[in-house]
N, C-alpha and C positions, 0 to 999 in steps of 0.2 A: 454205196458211193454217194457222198455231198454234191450236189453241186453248186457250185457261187452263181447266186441267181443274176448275179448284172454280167455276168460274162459266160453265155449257155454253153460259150467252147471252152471250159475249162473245169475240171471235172476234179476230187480229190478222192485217191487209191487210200488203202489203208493204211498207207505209210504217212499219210497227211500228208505229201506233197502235190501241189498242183500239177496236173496233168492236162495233155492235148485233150480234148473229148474222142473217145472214141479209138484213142491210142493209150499206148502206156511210157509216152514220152513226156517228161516231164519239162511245166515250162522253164525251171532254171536251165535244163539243156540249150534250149534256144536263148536265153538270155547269153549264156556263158560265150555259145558259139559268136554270137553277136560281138560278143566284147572282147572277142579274140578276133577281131576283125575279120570274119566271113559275113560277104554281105547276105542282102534280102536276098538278092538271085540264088547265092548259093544254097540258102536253106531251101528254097524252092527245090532247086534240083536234088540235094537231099531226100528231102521231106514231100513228095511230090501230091500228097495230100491234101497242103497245107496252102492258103492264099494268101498273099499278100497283106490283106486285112486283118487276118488270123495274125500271124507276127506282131501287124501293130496293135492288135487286142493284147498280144501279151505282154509286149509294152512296156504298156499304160497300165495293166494289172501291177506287173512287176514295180512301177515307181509308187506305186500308192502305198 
């Protein structure tokens, strides 16, 4: 597994999609969820893993 060294919580499977670290959720899931209007809470309670900061790590990966 790759990992993208500016962002240690994001990890890439072999399918070369970005992934949670540590999980095998990919970050488009949380982007998609997001843009289908589920907020940050809901991912939380989802993703019970996952903080608040993590999300906005993914972000900010995602728009670059």
């Amino acid at each position: 597994m790759l990992c993208i060294p500016v962002f240690q919580s994001i990890q890439r499977f072999a399918t070369g999609q970005a992934c949670i670290k540590g999980t095998r959720i990919p970050v488009h899931q949380i982007i998609h969820m997001l843009a289908n209007e589920d907020t940050i809470e809901e991912l939380l309670d989802e993703y019970p893993s996952l903080e608040r900061k993590d999300i906005l790590t993914y972000l900010d990966y995602a728009a670059s």
